[in-house]
C-alpha positions in Angstrom: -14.7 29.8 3.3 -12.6 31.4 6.1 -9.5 31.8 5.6 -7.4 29.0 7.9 -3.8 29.6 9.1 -1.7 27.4 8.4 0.1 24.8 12.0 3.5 26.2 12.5 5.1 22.9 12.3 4.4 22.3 8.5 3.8 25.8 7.1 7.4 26.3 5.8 7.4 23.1 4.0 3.9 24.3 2.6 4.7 27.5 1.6 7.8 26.2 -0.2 5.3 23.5 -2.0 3.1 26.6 -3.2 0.8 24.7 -0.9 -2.2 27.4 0.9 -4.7 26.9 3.7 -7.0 25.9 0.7 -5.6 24.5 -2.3 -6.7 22.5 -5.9 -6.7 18.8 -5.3 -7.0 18.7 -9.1 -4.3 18.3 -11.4 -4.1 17.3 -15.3 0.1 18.0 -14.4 1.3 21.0 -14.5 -2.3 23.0 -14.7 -4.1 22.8 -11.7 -8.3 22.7 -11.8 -10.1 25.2 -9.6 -11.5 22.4 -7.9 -15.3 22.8 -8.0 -16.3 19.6 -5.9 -16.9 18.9 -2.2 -14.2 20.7 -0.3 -11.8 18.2 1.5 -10.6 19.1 5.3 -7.6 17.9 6.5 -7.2 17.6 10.0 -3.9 16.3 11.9 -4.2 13.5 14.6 -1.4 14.4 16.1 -2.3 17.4 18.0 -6.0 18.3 16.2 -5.2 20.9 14.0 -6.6 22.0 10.6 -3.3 21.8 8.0 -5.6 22.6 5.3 -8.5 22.5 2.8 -8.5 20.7 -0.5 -10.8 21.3 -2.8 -12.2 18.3 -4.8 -12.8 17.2 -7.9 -16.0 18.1 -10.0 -17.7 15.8 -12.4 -16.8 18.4 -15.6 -13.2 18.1 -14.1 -13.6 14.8 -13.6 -14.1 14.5 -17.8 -11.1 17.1 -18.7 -8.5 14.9 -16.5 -9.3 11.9 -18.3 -9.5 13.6 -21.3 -6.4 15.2 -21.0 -4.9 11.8 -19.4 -5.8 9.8 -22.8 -4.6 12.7 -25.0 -1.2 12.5 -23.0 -0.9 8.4 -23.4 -1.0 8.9 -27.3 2.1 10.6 -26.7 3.9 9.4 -23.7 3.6 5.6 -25.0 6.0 6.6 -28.0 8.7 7.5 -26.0 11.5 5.1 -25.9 11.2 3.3 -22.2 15.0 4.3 -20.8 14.0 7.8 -21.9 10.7 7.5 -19.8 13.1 6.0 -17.0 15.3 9.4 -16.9 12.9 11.0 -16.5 11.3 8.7 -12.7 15.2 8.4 -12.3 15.5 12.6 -12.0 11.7 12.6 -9.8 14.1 10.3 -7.8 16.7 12.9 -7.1 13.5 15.0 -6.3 12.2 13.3 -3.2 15.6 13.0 -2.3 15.9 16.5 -1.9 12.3 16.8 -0.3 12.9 13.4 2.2 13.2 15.0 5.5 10.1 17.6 4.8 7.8 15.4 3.0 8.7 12.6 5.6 7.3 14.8 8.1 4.4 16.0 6.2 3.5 12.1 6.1 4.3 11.7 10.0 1.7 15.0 10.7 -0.9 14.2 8.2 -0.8 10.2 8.7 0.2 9.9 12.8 3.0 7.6 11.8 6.4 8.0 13.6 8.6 10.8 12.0 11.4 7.5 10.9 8.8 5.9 9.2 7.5 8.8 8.0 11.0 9.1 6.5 10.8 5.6 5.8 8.2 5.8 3.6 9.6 8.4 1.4 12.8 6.7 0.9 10.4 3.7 -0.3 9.5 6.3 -3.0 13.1 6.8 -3.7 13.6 3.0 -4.0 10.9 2.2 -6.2 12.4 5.2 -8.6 15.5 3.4 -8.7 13.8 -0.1 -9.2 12.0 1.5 -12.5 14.7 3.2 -13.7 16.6 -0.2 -14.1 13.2 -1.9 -15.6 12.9 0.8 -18.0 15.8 -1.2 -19.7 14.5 -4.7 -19.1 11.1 -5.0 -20.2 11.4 -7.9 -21.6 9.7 -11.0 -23.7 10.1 -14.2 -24.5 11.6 -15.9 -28.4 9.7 -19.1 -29.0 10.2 -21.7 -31.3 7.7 -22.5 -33.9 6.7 -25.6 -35.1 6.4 -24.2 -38.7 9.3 -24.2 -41.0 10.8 -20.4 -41.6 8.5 -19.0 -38.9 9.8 -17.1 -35.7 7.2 -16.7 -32.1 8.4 -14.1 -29.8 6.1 -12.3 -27.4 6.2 -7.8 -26.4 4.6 -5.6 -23.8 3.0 -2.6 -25.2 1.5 0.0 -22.9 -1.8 -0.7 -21.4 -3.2 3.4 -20.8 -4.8 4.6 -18.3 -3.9 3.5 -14.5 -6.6 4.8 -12.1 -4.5 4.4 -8.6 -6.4 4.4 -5.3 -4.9 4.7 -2.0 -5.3 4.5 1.4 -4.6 6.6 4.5 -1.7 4.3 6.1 0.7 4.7 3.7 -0.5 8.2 1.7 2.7 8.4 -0.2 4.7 5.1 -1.0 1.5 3.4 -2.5 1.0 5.6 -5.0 4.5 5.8 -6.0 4.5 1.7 -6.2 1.9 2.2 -9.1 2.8 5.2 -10.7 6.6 4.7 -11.0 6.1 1.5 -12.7 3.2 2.5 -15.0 5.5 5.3 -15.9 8.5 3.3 -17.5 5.8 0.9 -19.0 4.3 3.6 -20.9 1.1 4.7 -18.8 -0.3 7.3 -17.9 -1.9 7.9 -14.1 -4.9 8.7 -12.8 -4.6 8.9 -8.8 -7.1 9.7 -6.2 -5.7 9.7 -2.7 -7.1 9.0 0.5 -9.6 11.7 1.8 -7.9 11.9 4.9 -4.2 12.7 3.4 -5.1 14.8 0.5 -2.0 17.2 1.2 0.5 14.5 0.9 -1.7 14.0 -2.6 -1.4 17.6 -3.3 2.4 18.0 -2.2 3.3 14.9 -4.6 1.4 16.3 -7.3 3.6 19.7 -7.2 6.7 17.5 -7.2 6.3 15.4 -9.8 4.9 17.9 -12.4 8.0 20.2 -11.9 10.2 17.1 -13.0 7.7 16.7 -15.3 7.7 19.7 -16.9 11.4 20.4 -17.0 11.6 17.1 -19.5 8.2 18.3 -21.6 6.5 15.5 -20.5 3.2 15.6 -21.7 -0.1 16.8 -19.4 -2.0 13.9 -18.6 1.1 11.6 -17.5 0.9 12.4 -14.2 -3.0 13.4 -12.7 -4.9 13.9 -9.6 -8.4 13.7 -8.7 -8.7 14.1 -5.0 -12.4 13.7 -3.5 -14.5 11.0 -1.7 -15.8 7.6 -2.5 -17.5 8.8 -5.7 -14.4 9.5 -7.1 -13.4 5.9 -6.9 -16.4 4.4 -8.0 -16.2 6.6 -11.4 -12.6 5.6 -12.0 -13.7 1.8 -11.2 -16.5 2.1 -13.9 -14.9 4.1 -16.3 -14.1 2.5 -19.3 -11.6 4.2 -20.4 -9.8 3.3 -17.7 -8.2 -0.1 -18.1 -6.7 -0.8 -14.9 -7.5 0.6 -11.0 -5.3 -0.4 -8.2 -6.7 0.1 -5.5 -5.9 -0.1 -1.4 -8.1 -0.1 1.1 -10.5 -2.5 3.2 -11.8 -5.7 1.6 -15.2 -4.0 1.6 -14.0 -1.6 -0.7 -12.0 -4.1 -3.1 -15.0 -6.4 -3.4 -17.4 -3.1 -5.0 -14.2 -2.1 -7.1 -13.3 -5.8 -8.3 -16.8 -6.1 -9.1 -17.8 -3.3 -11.3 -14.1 -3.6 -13.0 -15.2 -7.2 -13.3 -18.6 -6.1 -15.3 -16.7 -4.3 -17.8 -13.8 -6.8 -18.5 -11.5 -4.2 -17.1 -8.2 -5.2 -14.6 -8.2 -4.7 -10.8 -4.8 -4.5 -8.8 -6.6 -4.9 -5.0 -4.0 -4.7 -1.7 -7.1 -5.3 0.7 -7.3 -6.7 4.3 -4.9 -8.2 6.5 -4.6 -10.2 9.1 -1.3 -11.5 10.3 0.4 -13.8 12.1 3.5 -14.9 13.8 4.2 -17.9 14.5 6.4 -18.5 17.4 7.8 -22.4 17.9 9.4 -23.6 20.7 12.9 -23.9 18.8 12.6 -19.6 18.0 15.1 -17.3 19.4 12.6 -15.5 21.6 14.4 -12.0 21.7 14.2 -11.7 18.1 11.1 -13.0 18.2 10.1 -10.2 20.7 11.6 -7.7 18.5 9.8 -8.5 15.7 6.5 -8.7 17.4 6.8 -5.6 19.1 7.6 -3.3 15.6 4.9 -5.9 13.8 2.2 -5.2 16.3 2.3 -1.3 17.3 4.4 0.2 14.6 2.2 3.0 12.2 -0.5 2.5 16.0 -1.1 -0.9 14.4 -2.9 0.4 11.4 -0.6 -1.1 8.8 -2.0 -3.6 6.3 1.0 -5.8 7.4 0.6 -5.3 11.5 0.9 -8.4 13.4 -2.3 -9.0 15.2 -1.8 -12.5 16.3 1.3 -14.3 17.6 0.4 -17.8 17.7 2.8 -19.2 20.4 4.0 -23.3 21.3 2.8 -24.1 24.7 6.4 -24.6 26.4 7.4 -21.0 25.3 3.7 -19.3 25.8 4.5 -18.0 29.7 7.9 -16.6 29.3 6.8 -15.0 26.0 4.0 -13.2 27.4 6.2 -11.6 29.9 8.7 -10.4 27.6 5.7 -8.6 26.1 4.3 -7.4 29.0 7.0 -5.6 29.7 8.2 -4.6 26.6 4.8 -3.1 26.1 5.3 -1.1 29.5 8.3 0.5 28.1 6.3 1.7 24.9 6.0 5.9 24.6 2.9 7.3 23.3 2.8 11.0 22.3 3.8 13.2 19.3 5.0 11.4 16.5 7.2 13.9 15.4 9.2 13.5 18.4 11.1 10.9 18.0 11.7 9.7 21.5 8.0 8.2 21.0 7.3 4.6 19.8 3.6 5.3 19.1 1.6 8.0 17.8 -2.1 8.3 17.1 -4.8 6.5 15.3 -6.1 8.5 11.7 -9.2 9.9 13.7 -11.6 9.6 16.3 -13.7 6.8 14.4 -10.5 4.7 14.0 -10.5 5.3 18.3 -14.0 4.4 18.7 -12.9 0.8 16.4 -10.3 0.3 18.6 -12.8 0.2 21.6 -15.4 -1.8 20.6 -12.7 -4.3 19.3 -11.3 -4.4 23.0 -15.2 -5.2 24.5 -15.9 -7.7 21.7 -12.9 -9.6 23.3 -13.7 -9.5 26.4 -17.2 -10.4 25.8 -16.2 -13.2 23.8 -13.5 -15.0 26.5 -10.8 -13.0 26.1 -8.1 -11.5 28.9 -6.4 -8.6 28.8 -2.4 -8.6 29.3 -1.7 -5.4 28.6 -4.5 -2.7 29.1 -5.3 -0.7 26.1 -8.2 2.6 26.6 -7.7 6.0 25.6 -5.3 8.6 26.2 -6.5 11.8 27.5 -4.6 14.8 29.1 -1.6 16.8 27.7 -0.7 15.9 24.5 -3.8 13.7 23.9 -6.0 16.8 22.9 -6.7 15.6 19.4 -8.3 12.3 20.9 -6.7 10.0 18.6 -4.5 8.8 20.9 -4.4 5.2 22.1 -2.1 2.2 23.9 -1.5 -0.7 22.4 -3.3 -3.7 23.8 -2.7 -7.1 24.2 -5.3 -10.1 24.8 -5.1 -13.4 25.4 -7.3 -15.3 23.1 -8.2 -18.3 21.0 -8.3 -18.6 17.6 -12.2 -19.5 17.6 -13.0 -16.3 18.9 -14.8 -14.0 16.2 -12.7 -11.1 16.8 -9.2 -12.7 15.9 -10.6 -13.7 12.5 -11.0 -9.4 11.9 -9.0 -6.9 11.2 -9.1 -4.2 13.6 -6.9 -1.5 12.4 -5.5 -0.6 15.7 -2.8 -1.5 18.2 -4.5 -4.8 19.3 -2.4 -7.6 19.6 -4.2 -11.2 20.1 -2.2 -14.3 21.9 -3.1 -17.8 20.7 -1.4 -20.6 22.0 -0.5 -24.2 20.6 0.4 -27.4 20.8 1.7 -30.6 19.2 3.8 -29.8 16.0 4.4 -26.9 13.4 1.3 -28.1 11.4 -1.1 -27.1 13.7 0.1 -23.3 14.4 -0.2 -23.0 10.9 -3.5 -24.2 10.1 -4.6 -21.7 13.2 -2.6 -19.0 11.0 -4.7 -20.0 7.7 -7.9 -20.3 9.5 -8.8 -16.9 8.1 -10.2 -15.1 5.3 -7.1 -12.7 4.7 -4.4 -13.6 3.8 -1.3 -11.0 3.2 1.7 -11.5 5.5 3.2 -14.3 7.9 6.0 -15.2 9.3 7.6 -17.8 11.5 10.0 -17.5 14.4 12.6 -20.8 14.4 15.5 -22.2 14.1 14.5 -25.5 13.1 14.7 -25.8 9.2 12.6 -28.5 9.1 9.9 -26.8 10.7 11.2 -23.4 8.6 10.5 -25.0 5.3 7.4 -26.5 6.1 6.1 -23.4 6.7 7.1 -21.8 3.0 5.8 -25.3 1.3 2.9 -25.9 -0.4 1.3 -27.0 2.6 2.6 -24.1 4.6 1.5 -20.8 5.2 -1.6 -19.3 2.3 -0.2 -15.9 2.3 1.2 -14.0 -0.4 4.8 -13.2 2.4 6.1 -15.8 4.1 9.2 -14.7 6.4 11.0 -17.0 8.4 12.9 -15.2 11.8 11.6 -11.9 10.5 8.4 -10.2 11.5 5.5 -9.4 9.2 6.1 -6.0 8.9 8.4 -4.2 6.3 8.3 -5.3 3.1 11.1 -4.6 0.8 10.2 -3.0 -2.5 12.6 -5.9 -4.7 9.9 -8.4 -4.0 6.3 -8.5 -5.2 4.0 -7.6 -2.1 0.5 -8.5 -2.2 -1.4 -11.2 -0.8 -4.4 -13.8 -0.9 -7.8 -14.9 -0.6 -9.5 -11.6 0.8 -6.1 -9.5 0.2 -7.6 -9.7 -3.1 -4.5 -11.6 -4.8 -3.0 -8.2 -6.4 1.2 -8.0 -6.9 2.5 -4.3 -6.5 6.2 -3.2 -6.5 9.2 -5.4 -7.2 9.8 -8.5 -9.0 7.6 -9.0 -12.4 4.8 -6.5 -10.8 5.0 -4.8 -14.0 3.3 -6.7 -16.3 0.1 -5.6 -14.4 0.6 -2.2 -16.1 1.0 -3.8 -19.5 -0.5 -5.8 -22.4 1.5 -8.7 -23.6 1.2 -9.3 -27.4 2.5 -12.7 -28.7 4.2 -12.5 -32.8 4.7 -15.0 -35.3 6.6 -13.9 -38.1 6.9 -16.2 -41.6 9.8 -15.2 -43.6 9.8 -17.7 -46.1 8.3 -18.5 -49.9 5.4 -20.8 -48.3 2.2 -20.5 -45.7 2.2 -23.6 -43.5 -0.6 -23.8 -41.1 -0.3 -24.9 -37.4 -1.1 -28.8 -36.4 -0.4 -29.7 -40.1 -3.5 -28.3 -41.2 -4.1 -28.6 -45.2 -6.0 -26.4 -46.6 -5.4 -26.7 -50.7 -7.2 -25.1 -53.4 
C-alpha cells in the first residue's frame, strides 16, 4: 500500500501519538498486532482528506486478544478496587494533558465542532473522576435474616470480559463511559470502535496503555479490535464474552440483543433516538429557542440526543417559528475547526445522500419547508459532506417524524388543548431516549416527569434534549434498547451481584420453618 502523507493539521498530534499513515488497529495493551485483516481508511469530512489507514483485526488476532484479555482478568480482578481507581484516576491526568489535541482529532475525524470536540474529551476526564470515587463505593446491601444466628448481606464481584462497541458520533466519550467503569469494577475491555473513527480508537489505545504500563497493569485490561461489522458480531456471539455494550442504530442493537440473548449473555444497547421538545404556551420562548437551536443542529444533528421535533402550543406556534427562522439564518457552516462556525459536516457522503431523501419524503408526505436545507458546494464544501440544517413544518402522522434521520432536520408539530396531548404526540414513537419540556407552569412541569408523562429514559424540564451530564444514568426506552451507561448505579451492569448468608451458631435452621429431622 502506498505510502499516504499525513493532513498538516493533525500530523503533529499524530506523530507525537507514534501514530503513521498506516498503523495496527490491534492492541492486547501495550503490544500492538500487525493487523492482518481488512485495511480500514480513514477519511476526514471536513475538508476530504486521507488522515490515515488502520489496519484491522484478523480472525487468529481476534483469538490472541481475547485470550490475552481473559488471562489479564484472572489478575486484574484481584486488585483491590481504590488501587484499580489510581490507576483510571492517573489515565485522567492523561487526557488532561492530551485535551486540546485529542479534542481536535475528534473535531477532524468526527466533523463535530472543535468545543465539542473538546467537550467530549473532558467527558472522558469526568467519567475518570466519577470512577475513581466509585472505586471506593461499590457497595451492597446487610439484610436481616429470619433465622436465628444467621447474617444476609449481598457483594459485587467482577463480571470479565466487556466487549464495548461504539459509534461514529461520539468516537471517544462512549467508550470511556464503559471502559472507566468496568475498570474499577474489575473488568477487563474488549473495544471495537466505529469504522469511520478508528484513529481516535488507535490514539486512545496509545494513551491508556502508557498509564497502563507505568502501574504494571496486566495485558489484556485494556484491548482493541478495530475492523467492520464482523468484528461485532464475533464479540456479540462470543461466549466468553459476558457483556457487549453496544451503540449504534436500533438495526444493529436488535442482531446484537439477539444473538447475546441466545446465549444467555448481557447486552448494554444506547440505540435510536428520536426526540422531542415540547414547547407550552406558559415556556420562556428565548430559552426555549436556545435550547432548540443547540438540540437540533449541534454535532450536524447526528447526535443520538438531537432534537428533531419541537412540538409547539398553537398560541405560541407563529412567533416561535420566526424566532427559528431567523436564528437558523444566522447559523455558519464551514470548518469545524474554526470555531467561528456553528455547523460542520455530516460523517460522509452516504449520511448526505440520508439527509436528502429525508427532506423529499417530507415534502412528498405534506410537509413545508421553513428553512431550506440542500447541499453545500463551492469553497470549503470540497469534501461533500457538507449540509444546512433544515426545518419543516409537519404533523406528527407523517411517516418521516416517527424516523430518525441522522441529520440536521428539524420537524415542527403543532398542538392544542392541554399538556396531555403534546405529550402523547411526543410518545407516539418507537424510540424513546431524550425529552424535554419548555414551561413555567409546575403543574404542567410535573406532569410531564409523572408516570403518565413522558416514556423516555431523560426527561428535562426548561432544558433542551441535548447534553447529558455524566452524574446521571443516560440511556433510554422502548427501541433505545433500555440500556443505563455512565453515572448513577450504571455500574452494576459491569458486575455480578452475589447474595451471602452466613450461620454462626451451634444449630442449622431452615428457611420458612422447614423441619427436616432424622
Amino acid at each position: 500500500m502506498p505510502t499516504i502523507a499525513l493532513p498538516s493539521r493533525v500530523a503533529e498530534q499524530l506523530k507525537a501519538w507514534n501514530i503513521s499513515a498506516e498503523s495496527s488497529g490491534v492492541s492486547t495493551g501495550s503490544t500492538w498486532l500487525p493487523g492482518e485483516g481488512e485495511p480500514i481508511t480513514s477519511v476526514s469530512p471536513v475538508d476530504g482528506a486521507v488522515i490515515g489507514t488502520v489496519r484491522g483485526v484478523s480472525k487468529k488476532e481476534y483469538e490472541r486478544v481475547i485470550t490475552t484479555a481473559q488471562k489479564g482478568f484472572d489478575e486484574w480482578r484481584t486488585w483491590p478496587a481504590p488501587k484499580r481507581g489510581e490507576v483510571v484516576r492517573q489515565l485522567a491526568d492523561a487526557l488532561r494533558e492530551h485535551k486540546a489535541a485529542l479534542g481536535k482529532l475528534v473535531s477532524y475525524e468526527m466533523g463535530k465542532s472543535y468545543q465539542e470536540g473538546l467537550g467530549e474529551v473532558q467527558e472522558m476526564i469526568d467519567i475518570c473522576d466519577f470512577a475513581v470515587g466509585l472505586s471506593r463505593q461499590l457497595h451492597g446491601l446487610t439484610m436481616h435474616s429470619e433465622r436465628p444466628d444467621h447474617r444476609m448481606y449481598e457483594q459485587w464481584h467482577p463480571l470479565g470480559i466487556t466487549g464495548i462497541i461504539t459509534a461514529f458520533n461520539f468516537p471517544v466519550a462512549v467508550w470511556s463511559w464503559n471502559s472507566a467503569l468496568a475498570w474499577i469494577c474489575g473488568d477487563v475491555c474488549v473495544w471495537k470502535p466505529s469504522e469511520k473513527t478508528p484513529i481516535c480508537g488507535v490514539v486512545c489505545q496509545r494513551i491508556t496503555a502508557e498509564v497502563f504500563r507505568r502501574n504494571g497493569v496486566p495485558e489484556g485490561v485494556s484491548t482493541l479490535v478495530c475492523g467492520g461489522r464482523e468484528i461485532g458480531e464475533q464479540l456479540a456471539n462470543d461466549p466468553r464474552v459476558p457483556l457487549v455494550s453496544a451503540t449504534g442504530s436500533t438495526r444493529m442493537g436488535k442482531a446484537v440483543g439477539a444473538a447475546l440473548g441466545a446465549r444467555l449473555g448481557r447486552a448494554l444497547l444506547e440505540l435510536g433516538g428520536n426526540n422531542a421538545i415540547i414547547i407550552s404556551d406558559k415556556a420562556d420562548l428565548d430559552i426555549a429557542l436556545r435550547a432548540s437551536l443547540f438540540g437540533a443542529v449541534g454535532t450536524a444533528g447526528q447526535r443520538c440526543t438531537t432534537t428533531r421535533r419541537l412540538i409547539i402550543h398553537e398560541s405560541v406556534y407563529d412567533l416561535m417559528k420566526q424566532k427559528l427562522v431567523k436564528a437558523y439564518g444566522q447559523l455558519r457552516i464551514g470548518d469545524p475547526l474554526d470555531e467561528k462556525n456553528h455547523v460542520g459536516p455530516l460523517i460522509d457522503t452516504d449520511a448526505v445522500v440520508a439527509y436528502q431523501k429525508a427532506l423529499v419524503a417530507a415534502k412528498e408526505q405534506g410537509g413545508s419547508l421553513a428553512v431550506e436545507g440542500g447541499s453545500m458546494t463551492g469553497p470549503g464544501y470540497e469534501s461533500g459532506c457538507y449540509v444546512r440544517p433544515a426545518v419543516v413544518e409537519a404533523r406528527p402522522e407523517m411517516a418521516i417524524t416517527q424516523e430518525e434521520t441522522f441529520a440536521p432536520i428539524l420537524y415542527l408539530l403543532k398542538y392544542t388543548g392541554g399538556v396531555e396531548n403534546a405529550i402523547a404526540i411526543q410518545n407516539g414513537v418507537k424510540q424513546g431516549l431524550s425529552s424535554s419540556i419548555m414551561t413555567n407552569d409546575m403543574r404542567e412541569s410535573e406532569r410531564f416527569l409523572s408516570a403518565v408523562g413522558s416514556d423516555c429514559g431523560i426527561a428535562n424540564v426548561n432544558i433542551g434534549t441535548s447534553g447529558a451530564e455524566i452524574g446521571g444514568a443516560f440511556g433510554g426506552e422502548k427501541e433505545t434498547g433500555g440500556g443505563r451507561e455512565s453515572g448513577s448505579d450504571a455500574w452494576k451492569n459491569y458486575m455480578r451481584r452475589q447474595t451471602n448468608t452466613i450461620n454462626y451458631g451451634s444449630s442449622l435452621p431452615l428457611a420458612q420453618g422447614i423441619k427436616f429431622d432424622l
